[in-house]
N, C-alpha and C positions, 0 to 999 in steps of 0.2 A: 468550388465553394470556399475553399481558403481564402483568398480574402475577399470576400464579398460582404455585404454592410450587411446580411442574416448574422453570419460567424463573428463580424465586426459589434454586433449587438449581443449576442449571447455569452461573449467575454465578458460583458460590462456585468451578470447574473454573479451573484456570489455562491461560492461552493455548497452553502447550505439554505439558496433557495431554489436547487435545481429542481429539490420534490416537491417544491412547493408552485412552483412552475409546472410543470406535470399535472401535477392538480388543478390547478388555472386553467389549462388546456382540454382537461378532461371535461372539466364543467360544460355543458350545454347553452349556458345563458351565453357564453365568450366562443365556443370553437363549437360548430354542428359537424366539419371535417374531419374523419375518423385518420385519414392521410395526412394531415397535421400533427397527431400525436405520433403516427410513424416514421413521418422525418423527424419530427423533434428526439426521438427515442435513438433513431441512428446517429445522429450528429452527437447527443449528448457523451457518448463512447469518445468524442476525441476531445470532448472538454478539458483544458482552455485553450490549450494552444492550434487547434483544427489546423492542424499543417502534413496532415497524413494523407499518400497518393489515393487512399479508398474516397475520398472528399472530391474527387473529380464529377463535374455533377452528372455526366451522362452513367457512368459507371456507377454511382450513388442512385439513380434516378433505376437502374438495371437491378442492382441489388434489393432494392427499396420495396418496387411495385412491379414484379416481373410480370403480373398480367397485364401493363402497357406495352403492347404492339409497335406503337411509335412512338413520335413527336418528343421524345424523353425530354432531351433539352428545356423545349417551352412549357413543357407540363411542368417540370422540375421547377422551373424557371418562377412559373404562376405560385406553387404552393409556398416560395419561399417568400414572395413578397407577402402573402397572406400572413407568413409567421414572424417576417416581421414587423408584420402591424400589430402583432397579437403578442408580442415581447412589450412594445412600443403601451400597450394596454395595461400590460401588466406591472409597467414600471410606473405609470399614471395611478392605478387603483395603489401602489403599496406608498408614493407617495402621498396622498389623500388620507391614505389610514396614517402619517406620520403627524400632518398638519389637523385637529381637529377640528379648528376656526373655519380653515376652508370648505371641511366637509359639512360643515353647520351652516354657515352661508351660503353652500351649493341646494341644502334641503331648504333653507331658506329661500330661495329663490326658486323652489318646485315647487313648496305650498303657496305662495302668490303667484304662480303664473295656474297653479290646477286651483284657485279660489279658496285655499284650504287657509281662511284669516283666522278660526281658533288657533288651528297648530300654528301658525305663523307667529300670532301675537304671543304663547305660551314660550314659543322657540326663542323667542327676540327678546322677551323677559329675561328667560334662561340665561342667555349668551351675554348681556346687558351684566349679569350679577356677577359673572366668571369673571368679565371685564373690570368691574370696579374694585373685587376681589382679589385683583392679582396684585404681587407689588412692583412689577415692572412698569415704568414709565416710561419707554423707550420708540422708536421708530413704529415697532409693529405694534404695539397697543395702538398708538395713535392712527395709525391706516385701520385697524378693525375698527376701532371705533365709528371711524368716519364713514367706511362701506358699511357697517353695520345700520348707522342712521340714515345712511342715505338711503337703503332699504326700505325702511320705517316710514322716510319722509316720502319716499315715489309709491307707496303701496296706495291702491285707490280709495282704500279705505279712512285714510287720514286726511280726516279735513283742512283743507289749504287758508278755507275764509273764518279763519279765526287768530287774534291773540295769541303769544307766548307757547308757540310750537316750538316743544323743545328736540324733539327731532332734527328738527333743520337747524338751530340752533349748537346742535355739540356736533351736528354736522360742519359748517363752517368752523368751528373753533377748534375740532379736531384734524380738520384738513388743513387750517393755517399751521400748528403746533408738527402733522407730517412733512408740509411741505419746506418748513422755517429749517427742521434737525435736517432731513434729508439734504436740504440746500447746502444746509454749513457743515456740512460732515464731508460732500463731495468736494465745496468750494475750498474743505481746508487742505483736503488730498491737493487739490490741484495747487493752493499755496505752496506746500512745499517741496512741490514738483518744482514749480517753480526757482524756488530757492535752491533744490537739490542738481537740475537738470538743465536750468537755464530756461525752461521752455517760458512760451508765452500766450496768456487766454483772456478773454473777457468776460468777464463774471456779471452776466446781465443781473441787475436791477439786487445784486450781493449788499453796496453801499447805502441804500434803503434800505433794505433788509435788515443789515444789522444795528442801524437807526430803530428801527421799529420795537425791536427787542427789551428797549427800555418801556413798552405799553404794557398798562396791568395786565392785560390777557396770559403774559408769557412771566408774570413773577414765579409759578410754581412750577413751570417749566425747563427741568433742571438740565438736560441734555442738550435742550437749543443753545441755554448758558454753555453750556461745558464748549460745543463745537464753533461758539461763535468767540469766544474767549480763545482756545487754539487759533483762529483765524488770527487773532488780534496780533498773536504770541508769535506766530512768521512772521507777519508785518513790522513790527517793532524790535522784535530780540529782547524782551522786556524784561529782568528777572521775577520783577511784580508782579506783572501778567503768572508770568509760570506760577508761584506762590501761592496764586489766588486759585489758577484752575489747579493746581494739586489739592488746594483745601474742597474747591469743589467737586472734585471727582473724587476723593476719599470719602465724602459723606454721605454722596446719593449713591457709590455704587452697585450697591443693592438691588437700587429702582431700575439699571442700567441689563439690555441681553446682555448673554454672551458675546457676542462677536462686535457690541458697541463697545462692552468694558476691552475687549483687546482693543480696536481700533483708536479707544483715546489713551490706553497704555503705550502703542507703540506711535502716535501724536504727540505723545509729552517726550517720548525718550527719544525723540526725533531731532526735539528742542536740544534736548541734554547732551545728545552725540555731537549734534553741529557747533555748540560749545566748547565744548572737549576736541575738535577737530582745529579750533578756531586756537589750541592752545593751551584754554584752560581747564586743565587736570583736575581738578578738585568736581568737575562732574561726572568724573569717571564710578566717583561713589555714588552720587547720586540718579546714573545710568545702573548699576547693579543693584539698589537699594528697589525702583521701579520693577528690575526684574522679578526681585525676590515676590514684590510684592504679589505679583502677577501671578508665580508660580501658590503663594498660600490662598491665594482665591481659583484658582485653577484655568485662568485663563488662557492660558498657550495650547491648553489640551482642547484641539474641536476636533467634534466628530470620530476622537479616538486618535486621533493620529497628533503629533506637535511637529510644525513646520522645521524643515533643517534648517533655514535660515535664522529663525529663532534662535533654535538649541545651539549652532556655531555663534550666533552672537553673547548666548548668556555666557556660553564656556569663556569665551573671546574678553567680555568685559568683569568676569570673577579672577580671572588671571592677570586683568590688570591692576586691581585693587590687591593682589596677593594674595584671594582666596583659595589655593591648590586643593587643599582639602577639600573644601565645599563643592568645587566644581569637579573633584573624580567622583564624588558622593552624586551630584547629578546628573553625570552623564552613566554609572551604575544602575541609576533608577529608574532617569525620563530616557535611556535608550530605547526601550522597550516601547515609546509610542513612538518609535518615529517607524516611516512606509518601509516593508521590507526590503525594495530593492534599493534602497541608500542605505540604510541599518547599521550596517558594518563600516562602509565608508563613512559617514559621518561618525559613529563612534572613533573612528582610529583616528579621526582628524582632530578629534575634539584630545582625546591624551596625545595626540603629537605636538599640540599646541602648549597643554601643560607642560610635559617634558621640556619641550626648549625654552619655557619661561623660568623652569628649574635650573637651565644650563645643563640638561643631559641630552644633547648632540646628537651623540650615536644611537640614543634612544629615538631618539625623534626620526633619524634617517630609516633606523631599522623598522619604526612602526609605517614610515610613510612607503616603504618599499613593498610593506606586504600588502598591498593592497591596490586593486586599480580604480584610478577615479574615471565616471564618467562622467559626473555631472560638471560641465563647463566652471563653473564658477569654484566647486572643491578641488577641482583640477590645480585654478590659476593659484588657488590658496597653498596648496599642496606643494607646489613648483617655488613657490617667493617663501616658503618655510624653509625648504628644501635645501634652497638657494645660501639663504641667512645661515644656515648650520655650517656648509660648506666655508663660510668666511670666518666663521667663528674658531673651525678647527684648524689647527698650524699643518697639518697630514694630508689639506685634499686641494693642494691648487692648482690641478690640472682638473680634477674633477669640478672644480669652481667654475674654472673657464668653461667647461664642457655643457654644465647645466643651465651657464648664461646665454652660449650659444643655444642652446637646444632649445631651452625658453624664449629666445628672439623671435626662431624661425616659427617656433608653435605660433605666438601672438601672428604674425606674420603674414602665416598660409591659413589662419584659420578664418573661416568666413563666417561665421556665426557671433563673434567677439563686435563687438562697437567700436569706435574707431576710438571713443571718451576712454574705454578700458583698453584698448589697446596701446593708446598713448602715456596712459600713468603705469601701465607693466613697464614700456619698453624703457622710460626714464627709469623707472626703479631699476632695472638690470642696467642702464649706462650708470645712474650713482652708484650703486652697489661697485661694478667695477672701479670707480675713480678710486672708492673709499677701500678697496683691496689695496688694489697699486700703489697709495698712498701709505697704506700700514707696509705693506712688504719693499716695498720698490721708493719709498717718499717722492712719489711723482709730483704730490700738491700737499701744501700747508694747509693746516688745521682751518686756518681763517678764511682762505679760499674758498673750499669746501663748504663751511658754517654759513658762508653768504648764498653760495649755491641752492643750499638745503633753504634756505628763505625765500629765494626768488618759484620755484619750481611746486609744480603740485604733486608731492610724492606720498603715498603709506607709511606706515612706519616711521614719521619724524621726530618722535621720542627716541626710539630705539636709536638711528642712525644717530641724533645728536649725542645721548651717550657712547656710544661707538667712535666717534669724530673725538671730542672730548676724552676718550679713555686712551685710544689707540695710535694718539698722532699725538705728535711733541708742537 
């Protein structure tokens, strides 16, 4: 039973709804199987990691229900599919209890199929007033609205043969205003996939689309703006465009979820990095100015936890504006949501980064040694930090050489890396070496080098260009 999809789904239970599960199970309406609570009672014992030899299932099945005679295997076998349909059940009812609208809409849809048009009409009022009441204007208003009416408009009690049915009416005007945001929210993803990745897609009937955006229907439609304006903002490189969706996304954000207001904070600063990669440095303020903002409306925090990518990027862009302070002040604070098993690692990565922007080296090496990376990408970050310290210090140029090789063969042999990041490491470790051997050994002139660093797609072209410039005659 160790790894079996039963054990592989009771992992997924959190610590403290195991009683609560128990309970679930106990109930009659869910489980009549008295055998069901006994395997569940047994297995709970090796919760979470179920990797202990009593988990064997004939021997489980022996321990469990010793008045089986036979078959242990398939008997064993049957009750655990049963449990985990009955996991599978219970993770269906507690999200239902999370999302209210769906559980309204599911009762909505049992009084119209059992004839029940009082509760129906009373329920639809109800759900109708929550809706107009809320102040979010976002994606999921707009889908309830629209399954809402569309409810209303297919119930057989609503007369078809009349005038000014407004049911079908905020139906279609709700299903245009879902399908318009949802369109330009995915179509702007894929823009700047596009721009970011090279790839290439066809954005059916996008070019209409956002033609149409200038009809009144969509004036107070503030999100369709926002993600058709990003659309604009990859296409063009505009700094207007940017201007315009910053004033419009500071003013409705309010009306915007959670997870839209992130998606079009990290859409603008998507804008702002590819600028600032492009050269110009003065958006580097204006990439952490975004963050800040994000972090005083609490956007980065979902679901309790803040993405590591996130938290390495905000460290990553407060240390280039020169904020040291501010960013050990929040990596003290937002440590605490990031997922346990990175916690540490990404904290050390985050003050090892500080450190070396300080010029404390040794700080940097000694923080990046206590610690092992597993996550692929803190890894490569950890190694080209690593790397840069050892150049920095006049004491380590065997160890320089050592960590270039070592870092080669990783990118190398490892089969998980892209060939895209495999190729701007394995440059960054050839420039890196030129720009040693040139400070220690003057293999290459300054100008050599400076034309080098122009032609090539490397990280760090600030840093290296002061480097190239400080350290070569």
């Amino acid at each position: 039973m160790q790894k079996s999809k039963l054990t592989g789904r009771l992992k997924l239970l959190k610590p403290d709804e195991l009683r609560n599960f128990t309970r679930f199970l106990e109930s009659p309406f869910y489980n009549k199987d008295e055998k069901i609570i006994r395997l569940f009672k047994y297995l709970k014992k090796y919760y979470p990691v179920f990797e202990d030899k009593e988990l064997d299932r004939e021997h489980a099945a022996a321990k469990i229900f010793p008045e089986w005679k036979s078959s242990h295997y398939k008997k064993i076998s049957y009750l655990m599919t049963h449990l985990s349909s009955l996991v599978d059940d219970y993770f269906t009812v507690k999200e239902i209890e999370k999302q209210p609208f769906e559980r309204e809409q599911l009762l909505l849809k049992a009084y119209k199929d059992r004839g029940g048009d009082w509760f129906f009409n009373s329920l639809a009022n109800e759900m109708s007033k929550k809706l107009n009441k809320s102040k979010e204007r976002g994606i999921n208003y707009y889908q309830h609205q629209y399954r809402l009416n569309q409810e209303i408009y297919t119930h057989t009690a609503t007369a078809k043969l009349q005038t000014g049915i407004s049911s079908l009416k905020e139906f279609l005007e709700n299903l245009d205003a879902f399908y318009f945001s949802s369109k330009f929210l995915y179509s702007a993803e894929m823009r700047f996939r596009e721009l970011y990745f090279a790839e290439k897609s066809e954005l059916i009937l996008l070019d209409d689309m956002l033609e149409k955006v200038k009809h009144k229907s969509f004036e107070d439609k503030h999100l369709v703006h926002v993600f058709c304006l990003i659309i604009h903002l990859y296409q063009t490189r505009d700094e207007t465009v940017y201007n315009e969706l910053k004033a419009l996304i500071f003013q409705h954000f309010h009306t915007f979820s959670k997870s839209e207001q992130l998606e079009m904070i990290l859409m603008a600063n998507n804008f702002s990095i590819m600028e600032f990669n492009q050269g110009k440095t003065e958006y580097a303020l204006e990439i952490f100015k975004l963050y800040q903002y994000g972090l005083e409306h609490n956007v980065w925090i979902a679901e309790g936890y803040i993405n590591n990518d996130n938290f390495d990027n905000i460290v990553n862009t407060a240390c280039l504006v020169g904020k040291f302070d501010w960013a050990k002040t929040f990596i003290n604070h937002y440590s605490q949501y990031l997922r346990e098993e990175i916690k540490e690692t990404t904290r050390l990565l985050g003050l090892s980064r500080i450190a070396f922007e300080i010029n404390d080296f040794e700080e940097t090496i000694n923080l990046l040694r206590s610690v092992e990376f597993i996550d692929i990408h803190d890894n490569i970050r950890a190694k080209r930090l690593q790397i840069r310290c050892y150049y920095e210090l006049d004491n380590y140029h065997d160890t320089f050489e050592d960590a270039c090789n070592a870092f080669a063969q990783y990118c190398r042999r490892n089969k998980i890396m892209g060939q895209e990041i495999k190729s701007i490491n394995l440059t960054f470790i050839n420039f890196i070496r030129k720009l040693h051997h040139a400070k220690h050994y003057m293999s290459a002139d300054k100008n050599t080098l400076l034309a080098d660093l122009d032609k090539g797609s490397l990280p760090f072209t600030k840093w290296f260009r002061k480097k190239i410039e400080h350290d070569l005659k």
